[in-house]
VMD Tcl script that draws the C-alpha trace (Angstrom):
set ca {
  {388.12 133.95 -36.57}
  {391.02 133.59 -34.47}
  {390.82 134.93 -31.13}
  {394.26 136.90 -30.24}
  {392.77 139.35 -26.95}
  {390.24 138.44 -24.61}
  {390.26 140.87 -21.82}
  {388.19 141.52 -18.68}
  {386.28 144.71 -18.70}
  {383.94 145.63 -15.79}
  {381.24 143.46 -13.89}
  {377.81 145.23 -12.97}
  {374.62 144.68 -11.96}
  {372.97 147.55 -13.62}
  {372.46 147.89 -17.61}
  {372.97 151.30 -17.63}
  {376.63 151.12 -16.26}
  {377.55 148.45 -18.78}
  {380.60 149.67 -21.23}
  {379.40 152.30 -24.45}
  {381.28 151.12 -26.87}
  {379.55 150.83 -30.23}
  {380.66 147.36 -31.07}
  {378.43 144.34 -31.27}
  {378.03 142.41 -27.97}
  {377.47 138.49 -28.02}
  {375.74 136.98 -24.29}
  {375.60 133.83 -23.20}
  {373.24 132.88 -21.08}
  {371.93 129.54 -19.36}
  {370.48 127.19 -16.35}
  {372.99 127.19 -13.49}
  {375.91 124.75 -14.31}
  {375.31 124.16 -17.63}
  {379.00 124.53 -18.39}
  {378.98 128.22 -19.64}
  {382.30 129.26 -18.43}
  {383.94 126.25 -19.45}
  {383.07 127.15 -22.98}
  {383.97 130.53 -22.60}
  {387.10 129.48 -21.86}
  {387.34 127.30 -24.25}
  {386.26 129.90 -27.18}
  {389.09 132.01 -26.18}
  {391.29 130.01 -24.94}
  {391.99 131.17 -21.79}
  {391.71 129.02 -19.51}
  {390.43 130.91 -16.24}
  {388.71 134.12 -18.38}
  {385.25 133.14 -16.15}
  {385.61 131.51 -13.40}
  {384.18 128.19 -13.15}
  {382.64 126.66 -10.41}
  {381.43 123.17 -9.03}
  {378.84 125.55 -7.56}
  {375.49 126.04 -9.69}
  {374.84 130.18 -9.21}
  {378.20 131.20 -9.21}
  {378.26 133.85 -11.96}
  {376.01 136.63 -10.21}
  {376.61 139.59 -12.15}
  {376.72 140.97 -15.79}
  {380.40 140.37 -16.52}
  {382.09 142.24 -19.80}
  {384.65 140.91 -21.88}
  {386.30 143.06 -24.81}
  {387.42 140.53 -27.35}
  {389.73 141.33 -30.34}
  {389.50 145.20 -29.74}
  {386.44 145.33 -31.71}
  {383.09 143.28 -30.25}
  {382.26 142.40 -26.53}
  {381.47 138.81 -24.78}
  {378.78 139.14 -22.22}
  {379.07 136.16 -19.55}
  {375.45 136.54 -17.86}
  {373.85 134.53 -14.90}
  {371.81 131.41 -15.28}
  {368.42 130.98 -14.82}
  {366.65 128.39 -12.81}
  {368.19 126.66 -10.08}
  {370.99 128.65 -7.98}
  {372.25 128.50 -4.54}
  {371.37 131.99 -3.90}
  {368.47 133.69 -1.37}
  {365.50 134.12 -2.86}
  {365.92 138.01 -2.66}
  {368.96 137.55 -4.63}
  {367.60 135.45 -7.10}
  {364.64 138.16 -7.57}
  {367.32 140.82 -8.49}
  {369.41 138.74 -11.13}
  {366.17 137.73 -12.56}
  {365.69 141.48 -12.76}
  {368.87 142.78 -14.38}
  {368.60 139.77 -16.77}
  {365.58 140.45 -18.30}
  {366.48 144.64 -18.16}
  {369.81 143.70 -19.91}
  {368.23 141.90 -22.90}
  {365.25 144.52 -23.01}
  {367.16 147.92 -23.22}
  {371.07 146.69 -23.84}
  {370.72 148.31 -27.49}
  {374.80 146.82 -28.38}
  {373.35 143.35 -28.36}
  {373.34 141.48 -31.98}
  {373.17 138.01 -31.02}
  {372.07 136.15 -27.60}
  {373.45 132.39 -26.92}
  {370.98 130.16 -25.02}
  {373.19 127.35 -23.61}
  {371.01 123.85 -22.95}
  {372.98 120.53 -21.98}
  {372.55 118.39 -24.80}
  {372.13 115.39 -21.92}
  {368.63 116.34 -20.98}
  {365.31 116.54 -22.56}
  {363.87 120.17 -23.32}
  {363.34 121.16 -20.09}
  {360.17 123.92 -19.31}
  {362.78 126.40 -18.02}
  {364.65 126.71 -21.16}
  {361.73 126.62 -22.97}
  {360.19 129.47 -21.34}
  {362.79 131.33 -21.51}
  {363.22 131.14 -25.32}
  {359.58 131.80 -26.08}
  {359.94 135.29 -23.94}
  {363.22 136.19 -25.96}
  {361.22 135.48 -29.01}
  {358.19 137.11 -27.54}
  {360.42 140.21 -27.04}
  {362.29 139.64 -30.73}
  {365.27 139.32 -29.29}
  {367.45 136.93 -31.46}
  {369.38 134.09 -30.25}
  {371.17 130.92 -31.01}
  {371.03 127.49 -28.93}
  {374.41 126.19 -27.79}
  {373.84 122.56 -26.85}
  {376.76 121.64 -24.63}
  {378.59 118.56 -22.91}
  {378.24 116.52 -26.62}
  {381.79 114.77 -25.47}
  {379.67 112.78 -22.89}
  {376.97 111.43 -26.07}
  {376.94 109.15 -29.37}
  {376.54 111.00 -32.11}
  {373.59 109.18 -32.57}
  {372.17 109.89 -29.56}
  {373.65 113.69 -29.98}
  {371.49 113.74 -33.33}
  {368.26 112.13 -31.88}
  {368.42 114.67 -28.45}
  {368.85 118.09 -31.17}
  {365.95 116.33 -33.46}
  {363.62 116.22 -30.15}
  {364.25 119.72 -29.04}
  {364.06 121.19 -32.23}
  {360.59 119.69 -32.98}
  {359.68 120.70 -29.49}
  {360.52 124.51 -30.01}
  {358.98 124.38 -33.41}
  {355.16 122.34 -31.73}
  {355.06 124.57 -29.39}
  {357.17 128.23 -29.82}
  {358.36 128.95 -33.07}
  {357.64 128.40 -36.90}
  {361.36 127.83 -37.23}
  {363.88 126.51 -35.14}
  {366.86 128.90 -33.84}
  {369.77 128.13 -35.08}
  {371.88 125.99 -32.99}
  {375.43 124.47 -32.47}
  {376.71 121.42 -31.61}
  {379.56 122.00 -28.45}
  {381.82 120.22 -26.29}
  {384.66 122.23 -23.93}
  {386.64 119.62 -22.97}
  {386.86 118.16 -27.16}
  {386.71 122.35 -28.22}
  {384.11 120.88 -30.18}
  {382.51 123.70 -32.47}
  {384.25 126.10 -31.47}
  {385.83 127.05 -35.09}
  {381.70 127.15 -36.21}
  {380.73 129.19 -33.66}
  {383.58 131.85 -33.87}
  {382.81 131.56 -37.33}
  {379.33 132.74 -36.91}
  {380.47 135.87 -34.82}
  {382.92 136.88 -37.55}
  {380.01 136.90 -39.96}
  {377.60 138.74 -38.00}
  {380.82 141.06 -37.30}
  {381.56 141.72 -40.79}
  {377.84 142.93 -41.00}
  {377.92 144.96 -38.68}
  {380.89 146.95 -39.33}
  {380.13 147.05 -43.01}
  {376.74 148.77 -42.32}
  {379.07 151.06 -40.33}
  {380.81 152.87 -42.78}
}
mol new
graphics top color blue
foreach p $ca { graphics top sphere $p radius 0.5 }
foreach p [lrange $ca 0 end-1] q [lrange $ca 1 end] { graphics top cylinder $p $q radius 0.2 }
display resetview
């Protein structure tokens, strides 16, 4: 899939107010500065789509993006560490988990985890409540520019038999990413168009 529109739509805080369009929404989702903007930008190549920040906690709300005309990029805040009050951090925590339990337009959630680090017990908990709650997802390990592919292939290997000892049965499915290489880009816009073609098949 080649991406020829990627335009800005609304940013809210509240799940009913998000856009009723009946196309299939993607979100992406992740720890504070795990470089989820950068691949947005990357994905659709535009280079200041979401902002980016040196910051950790700068994406506070539930920001909409209509891509192509026909399905919707959800750019969500991270989880775990911010720079925010703890009152704040209460309410994003909030509309998070509201947006993944009644957002009915969602097909596919993307967990983003920085292929750097071992599984960490944030990520991790977080995946076993969107399983818990059946809501499906992908793992997007970033920052793969700054491994081996050795080491890229040993780090996946350890978090995948992590999920699978102590969440799942089987692994989600994952990809392999790196913004600043626009590595897997082409096989995760690939994905999208499949799960797109699905969708507005079952349409008609």
């Amino acid at each position: 899939m080649k991406i020829t529109s990627a335009e800005f739509v609304m940013s809210n805080a509240h799940v009913e107010k998000c856009p009723k369009d009946p196309i299939p929404e993607y979100a992406f989702i992740g720890r504070s500065n795990v470089g989820k903007s950068s691949l947005i930008n990357m994905l659709t190549s535009k280079k200041s789509l979401a902002k980016t920040s040196g910051r950790p906690g700068k994406t506070q709300l539930i920001n909409h993006f209509k891509i192509n005309q026909n399905w919707f990029l959800v750019d969500l805040p991270g989880y775990g560490y911010a720079r925010v009050s703890k009152k704040d951090k209460k309410t994003f925590q909030k509309y998070i988990t509201e947006y993944f339990l009644k957002r009915t337009q969602l097909v596919c959630a993307f967990v983003l985890v920085d292929i750097r680090h071992e599984p960490q017990p944030v990520d991790l908990d977080f995946m076993r409540w969107m399983g818990e709650n059946e809501i499906p997802f992908c793992i997007i390990f970033t920052k793969a520019d700054k491994l081996k592919p050795a080491v890229i292939e040993a780090n996946t290997k350890a978090y995948n038999d992590k999920l699978t000892e102590e969440i799942f049965e089987i692994a989600p499915e994952h990809f392999i990413t790196s913004s600043s290489k626009h590595l897997g880009k082409e096989e995760l816009l690939g994905y999208i168009h499949t799960i797109n073609e699905q969708f507005f098949k079952a349409q008609k």
